[in-house]
GUKE-326554 format. One record per residue (C-alpha): x, y, z. Coordinates in Angstrom, 2 decimals. Example, Ala and Ser with C-alpha at 12.3 -4.5 7.8 and 13.67 -1.06 7.14 Angstrom:
2
c1->12.30 c2->-4.50 c3->7.80
c1->13.67 c2->-1.06 c3->7.14
//
This chain:
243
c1->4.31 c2->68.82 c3->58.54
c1->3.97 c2->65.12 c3->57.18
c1->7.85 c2->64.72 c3->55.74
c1->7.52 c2->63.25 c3->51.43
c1->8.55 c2->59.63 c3->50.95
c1->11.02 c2->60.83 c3->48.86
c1->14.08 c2->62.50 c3->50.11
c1->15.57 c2->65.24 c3->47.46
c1->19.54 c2->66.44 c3->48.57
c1->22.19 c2->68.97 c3->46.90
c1->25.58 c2->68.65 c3->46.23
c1->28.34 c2->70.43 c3->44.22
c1->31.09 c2->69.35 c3->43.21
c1->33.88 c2->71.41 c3->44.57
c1->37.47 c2->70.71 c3->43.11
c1->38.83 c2->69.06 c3->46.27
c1->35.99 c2->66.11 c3->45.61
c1->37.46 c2->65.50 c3->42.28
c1->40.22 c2->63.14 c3->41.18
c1->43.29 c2->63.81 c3->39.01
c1->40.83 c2->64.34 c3->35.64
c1->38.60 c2->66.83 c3->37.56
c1->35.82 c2->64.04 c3->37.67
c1->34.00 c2->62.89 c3->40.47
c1->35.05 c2->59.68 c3->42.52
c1->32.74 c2->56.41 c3->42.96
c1->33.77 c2->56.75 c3->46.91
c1->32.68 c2->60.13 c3->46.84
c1->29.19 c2->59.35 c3->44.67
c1->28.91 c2->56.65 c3->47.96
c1->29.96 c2->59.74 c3->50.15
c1->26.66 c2->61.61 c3->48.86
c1->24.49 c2->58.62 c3->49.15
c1->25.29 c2->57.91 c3->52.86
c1->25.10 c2->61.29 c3->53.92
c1->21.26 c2->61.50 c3->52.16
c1->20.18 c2->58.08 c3->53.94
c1->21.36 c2->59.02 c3->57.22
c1->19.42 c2->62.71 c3->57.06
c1->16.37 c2->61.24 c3->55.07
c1->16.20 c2->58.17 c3->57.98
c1->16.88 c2->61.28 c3->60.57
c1->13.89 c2->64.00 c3->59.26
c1->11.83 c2->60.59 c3->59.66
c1->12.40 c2->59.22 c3->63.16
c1->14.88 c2->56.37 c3->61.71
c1->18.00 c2->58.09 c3->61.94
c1->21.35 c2->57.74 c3->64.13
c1->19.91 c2->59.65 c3->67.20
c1->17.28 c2->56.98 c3->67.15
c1->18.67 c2->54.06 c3->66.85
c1->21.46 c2->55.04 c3->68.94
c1->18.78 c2->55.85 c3->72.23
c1->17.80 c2->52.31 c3->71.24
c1->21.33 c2->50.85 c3->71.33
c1->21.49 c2->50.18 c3->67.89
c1->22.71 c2->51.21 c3->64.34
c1->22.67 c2->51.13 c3->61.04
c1->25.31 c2->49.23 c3->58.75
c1->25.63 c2->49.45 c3->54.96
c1->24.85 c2->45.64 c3->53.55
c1->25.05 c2->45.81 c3->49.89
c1->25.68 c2->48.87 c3->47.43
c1->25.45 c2->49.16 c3->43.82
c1->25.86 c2->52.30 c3->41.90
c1->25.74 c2->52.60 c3->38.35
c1->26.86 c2->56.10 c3->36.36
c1->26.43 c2->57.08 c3->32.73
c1->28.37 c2->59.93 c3->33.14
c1->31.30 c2->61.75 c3->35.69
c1->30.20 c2->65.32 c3->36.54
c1->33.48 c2->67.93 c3->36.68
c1->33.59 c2->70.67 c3->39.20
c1->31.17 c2->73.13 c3->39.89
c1->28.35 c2->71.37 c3->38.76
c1->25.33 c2->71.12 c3->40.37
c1->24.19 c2->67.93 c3->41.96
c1->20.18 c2->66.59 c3->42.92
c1->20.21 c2->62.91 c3->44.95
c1->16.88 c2->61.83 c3->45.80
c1->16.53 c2->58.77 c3->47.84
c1->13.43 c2->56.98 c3->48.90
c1->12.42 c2->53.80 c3->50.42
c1->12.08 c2->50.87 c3->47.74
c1->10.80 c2->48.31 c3->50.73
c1->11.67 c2->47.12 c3->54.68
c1->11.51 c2->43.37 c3->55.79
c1->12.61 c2->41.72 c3->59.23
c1->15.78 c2->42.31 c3->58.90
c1->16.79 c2->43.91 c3->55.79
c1->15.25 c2->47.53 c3->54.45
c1->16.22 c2->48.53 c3->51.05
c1->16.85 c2->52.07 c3->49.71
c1->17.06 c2->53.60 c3->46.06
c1->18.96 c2->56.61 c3->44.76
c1->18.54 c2->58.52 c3->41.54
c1->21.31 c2->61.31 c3->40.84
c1->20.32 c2->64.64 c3->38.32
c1->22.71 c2->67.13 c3->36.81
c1->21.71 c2->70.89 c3->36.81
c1->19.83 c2->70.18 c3->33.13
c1->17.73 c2->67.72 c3->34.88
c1->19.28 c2->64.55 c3->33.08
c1->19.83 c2->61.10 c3->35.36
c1->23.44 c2->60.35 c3->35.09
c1->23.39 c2->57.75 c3->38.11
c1->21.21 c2->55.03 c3->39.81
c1->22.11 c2->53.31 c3->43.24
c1->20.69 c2->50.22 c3->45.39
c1->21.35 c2->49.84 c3->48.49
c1->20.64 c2->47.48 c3->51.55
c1->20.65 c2->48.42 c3->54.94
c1->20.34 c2->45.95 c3->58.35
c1->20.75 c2->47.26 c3->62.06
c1->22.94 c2->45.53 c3->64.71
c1->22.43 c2->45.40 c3->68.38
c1->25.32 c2->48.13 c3->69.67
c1->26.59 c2->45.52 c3->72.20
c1->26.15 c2->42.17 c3->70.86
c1->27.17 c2->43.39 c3->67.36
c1->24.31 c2->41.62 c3->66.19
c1->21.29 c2->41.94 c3->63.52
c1->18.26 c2->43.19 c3->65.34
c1->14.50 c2->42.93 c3->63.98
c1->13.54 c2->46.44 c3->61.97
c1->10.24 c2->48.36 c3->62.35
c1->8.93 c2->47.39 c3->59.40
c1->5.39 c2->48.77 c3->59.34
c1->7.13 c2->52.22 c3->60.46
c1->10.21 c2->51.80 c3->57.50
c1->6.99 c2->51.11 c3->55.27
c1->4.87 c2->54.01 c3->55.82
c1->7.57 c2->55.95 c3->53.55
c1->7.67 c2->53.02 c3->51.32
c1->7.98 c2->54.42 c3->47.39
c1->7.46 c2->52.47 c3->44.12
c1->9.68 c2->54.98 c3->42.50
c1->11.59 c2->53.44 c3->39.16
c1->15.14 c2->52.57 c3->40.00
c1->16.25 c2->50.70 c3->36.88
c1->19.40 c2->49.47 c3->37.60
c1->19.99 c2->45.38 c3->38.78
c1->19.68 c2->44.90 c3->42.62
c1->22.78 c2->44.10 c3->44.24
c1->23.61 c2->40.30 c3->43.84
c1->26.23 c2->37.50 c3->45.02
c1->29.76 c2->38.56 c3->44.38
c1->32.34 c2->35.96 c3->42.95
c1->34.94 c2->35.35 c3->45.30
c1->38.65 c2->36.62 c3->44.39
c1->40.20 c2->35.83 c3->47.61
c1->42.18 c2->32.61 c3->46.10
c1->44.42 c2->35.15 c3->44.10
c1->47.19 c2->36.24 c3->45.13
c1->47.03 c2->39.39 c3->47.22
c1->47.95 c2->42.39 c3->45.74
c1->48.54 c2->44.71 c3->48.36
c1->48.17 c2->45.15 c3->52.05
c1->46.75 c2->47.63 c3->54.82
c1->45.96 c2->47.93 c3->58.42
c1->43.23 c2->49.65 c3->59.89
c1->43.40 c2->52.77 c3->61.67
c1->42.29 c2->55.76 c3->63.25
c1->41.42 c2->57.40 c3->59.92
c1->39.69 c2->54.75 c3->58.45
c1->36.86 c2->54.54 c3->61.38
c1->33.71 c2->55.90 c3->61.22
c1->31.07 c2->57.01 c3->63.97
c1->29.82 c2->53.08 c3->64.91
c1->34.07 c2->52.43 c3->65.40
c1->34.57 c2->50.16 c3->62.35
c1->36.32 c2->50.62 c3->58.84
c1->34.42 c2->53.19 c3->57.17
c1->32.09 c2->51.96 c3->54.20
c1->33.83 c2->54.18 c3->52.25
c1->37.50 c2->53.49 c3->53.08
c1->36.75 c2->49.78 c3->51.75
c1->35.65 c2->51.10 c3->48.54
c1->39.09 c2->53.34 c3->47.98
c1->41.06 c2->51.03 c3->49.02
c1->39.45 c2->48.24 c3->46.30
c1->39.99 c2->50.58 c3->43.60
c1->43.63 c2->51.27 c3->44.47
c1->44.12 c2->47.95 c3->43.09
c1->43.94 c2->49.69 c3->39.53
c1->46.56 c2->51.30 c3->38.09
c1->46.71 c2->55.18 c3->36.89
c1->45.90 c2->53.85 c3->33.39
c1->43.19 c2->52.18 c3->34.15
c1->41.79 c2->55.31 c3->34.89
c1->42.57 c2->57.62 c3->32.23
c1->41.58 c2->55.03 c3->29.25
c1->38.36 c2->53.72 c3->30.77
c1->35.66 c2->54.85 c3->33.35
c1->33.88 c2->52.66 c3->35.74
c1->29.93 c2->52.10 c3->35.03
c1->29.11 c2->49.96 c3->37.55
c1->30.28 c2->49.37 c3->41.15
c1->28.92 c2->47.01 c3->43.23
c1->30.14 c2->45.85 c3->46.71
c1->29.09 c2->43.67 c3->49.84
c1->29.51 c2->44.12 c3->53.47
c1->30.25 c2->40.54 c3->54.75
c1->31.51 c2->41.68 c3->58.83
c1->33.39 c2->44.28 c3->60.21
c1->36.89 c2->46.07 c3->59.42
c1->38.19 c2->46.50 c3->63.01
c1->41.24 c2->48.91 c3->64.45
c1->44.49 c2->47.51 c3->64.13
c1->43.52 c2->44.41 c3->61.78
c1->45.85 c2->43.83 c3->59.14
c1->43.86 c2->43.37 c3->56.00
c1->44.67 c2->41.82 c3->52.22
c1->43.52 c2->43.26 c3->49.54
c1->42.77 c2->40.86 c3->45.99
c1->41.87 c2->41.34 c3->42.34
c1->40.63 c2->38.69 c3->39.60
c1->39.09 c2->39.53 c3->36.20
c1->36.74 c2->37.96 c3->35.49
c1->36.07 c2->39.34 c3->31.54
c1->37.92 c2->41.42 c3->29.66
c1->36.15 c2->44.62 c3->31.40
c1->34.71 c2->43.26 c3->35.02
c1->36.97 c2->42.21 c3->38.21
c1->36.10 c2->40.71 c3->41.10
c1->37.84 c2->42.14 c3->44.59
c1->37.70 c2->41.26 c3->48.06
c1->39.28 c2->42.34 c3->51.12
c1->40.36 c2->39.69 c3->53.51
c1->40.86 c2->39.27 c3->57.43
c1->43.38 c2->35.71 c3->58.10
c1->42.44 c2->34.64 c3->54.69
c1->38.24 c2->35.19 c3->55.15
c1->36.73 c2->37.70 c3->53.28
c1->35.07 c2->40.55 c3->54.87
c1->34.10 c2->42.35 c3->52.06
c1->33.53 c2->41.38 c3->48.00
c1->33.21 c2->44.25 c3->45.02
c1->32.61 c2->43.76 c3->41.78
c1->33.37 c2->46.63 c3->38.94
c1->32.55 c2->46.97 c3->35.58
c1->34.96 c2->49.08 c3->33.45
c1->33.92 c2->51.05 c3->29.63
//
């Protein structure tokens, strides 16, 4: 059976997913989204299996989610992800995320490049295979962009990388970056104000053991600029927009 172009996914959102105002977390909206690329790449001959026979894998470029509104628990969740376009070196991939009345409360881009497994380097993609799912599908949200750097602040806090922050290719998990950015925000933040846009960019790899600085810089009076830096080089920038 031919597999759709369009990848559809279920979620709920179980209590232990939710942060301290019973709302869903921007690392775990990213959470869903990974885990319905990896198993709509997989059902298509593009997933981890694949690309791992081949030496290679996947890494997370660029994200940017935007959200209208936090679901609380028990609600029902519908991701669908498709295929917006594949180049050389770069494919890109949409999201849309539905609530259980059928309303869009969320909108993600993503981009998506593989690297050799032993050189750590980009490898060409199979684009005419990528494109056969190719999907003109409206994701109306702005594509991920170039990220203002906030490494020439001061840093505001420190971490080193370790066991629990590595994921299945042995580097800092996309995720971990993207909690440990928004630990730079205070309680209060939180409870006056919720995020509606999170973007963030993969610039090279969190290793084990590297000691890592973490820096904020607003930029208006609702939007920061964050980076995470490796002997004073970035290797990852975030932007966030706050309501």
């Amino acid at each position: 059976m031919e597999k759709s172009k369009i990848g559809e996914f279920h979620f709920v959102t179980e209590s232990y997913l939710l942060d301290f105002q019973g709302k869903i977390t921007i690392p775990m909206i990213g959470t869903y989204l990974l885990h319905a690329a990896s198993i709509h790449a997989a059902e298509r001959g593009f997933g981890y299996n694949e690309m791992n026979n081949d030496h290679r894998a996947w890494v997370l470029s660029r994200l940017a989610i935007e959200i209208t509104r936090y679901p609380g628990m028990w609600e029902n969740i519908t991701l669908y992800t498709w295929i917006e376009d594949a180049a050389w070196l770069v494919t890109n991939r949409c999201f849309e995320l539905v609530d259980s009345k059928g309303e869009t409360f969320g909108y993600a881009r993503s981009m998506w490049a593989a690297i050799d497994l032993n050189t750590r380097r980009p490898t060409p993609l199979d684009v005419e295979g990528l494109n056969v799912y190719k999907c003109d599908r409206s994701c109306p949200i702005e594509k991920p962009g170039k990220i203002g750097p906030a490494e020439k602040s001061p840093a505001l806090d420190t971490f080193t990388v370790k066991y629990s922050d590595l994921d299945v290719n042995g580097h800092l998990n996309s995720i971990k970056y993207m909690e440990h950015l928004l630990d730079m925000f205070d309680i209060d933040q939180f409870t006056r104000k919720e995020i509606t846009r999170f973007e963030i960019s993969y610039i090279s790899e969190g290793k084990y053991g590297m000691d890592l600085a973490l820096h904020k810089e607003q930029v208006l009076a609702d939007q920061y600029n964050m980076a995470i830096c490796h002997n004073d080089k970035a290797i990852c920038r975030a932007a966030v927009n706050w309501r």
